[in-house]
C-alpha positions in Angstrom: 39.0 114.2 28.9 42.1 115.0 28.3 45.0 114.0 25.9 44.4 110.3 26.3 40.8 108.0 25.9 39.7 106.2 28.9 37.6 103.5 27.7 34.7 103.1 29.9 36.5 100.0 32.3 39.5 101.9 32.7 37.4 105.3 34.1 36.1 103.1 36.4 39.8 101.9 37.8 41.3 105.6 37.8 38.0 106.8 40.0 38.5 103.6 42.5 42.1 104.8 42.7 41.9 108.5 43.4 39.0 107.2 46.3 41.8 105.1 47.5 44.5 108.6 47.8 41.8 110.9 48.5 42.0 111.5 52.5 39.1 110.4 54.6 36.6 113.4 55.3 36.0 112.7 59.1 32.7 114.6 60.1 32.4 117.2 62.5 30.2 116.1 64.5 32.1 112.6 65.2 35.4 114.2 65.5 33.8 117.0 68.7 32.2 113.9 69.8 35.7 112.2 70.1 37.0 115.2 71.4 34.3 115.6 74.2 35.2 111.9 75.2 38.6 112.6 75.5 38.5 115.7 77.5 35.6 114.1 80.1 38.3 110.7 80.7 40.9 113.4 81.2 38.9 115.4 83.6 37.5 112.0 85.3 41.4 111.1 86.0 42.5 114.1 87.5 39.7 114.2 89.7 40.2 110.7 90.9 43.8 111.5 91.7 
């Protein structure tokens, strides 16, 4: 550990924290999806225009 004991109910509270601040890891497959999406409504208003 480190300079200070965690008991075992406190380890549990610092690991739900640093979930909470960690960023969320997005797939890559979802975020090309959401990509491909945007790009085709894009390309759909331009070409009713």
């Amino acid at each position: 550990m480190g300079k200070y004991q965690l008991d075992a109910k406190s380890q549990v509270a610092v690991t739900k924290f640093h979930e909470k601040q960690k960023p969320a890891k997005s797939d890559k497959k979802q975020q090309l999806e959401k990509i491909r999406a945007e790009y085709l409504k894009k390309k759909q208003k331009q070409s009713d225009k």
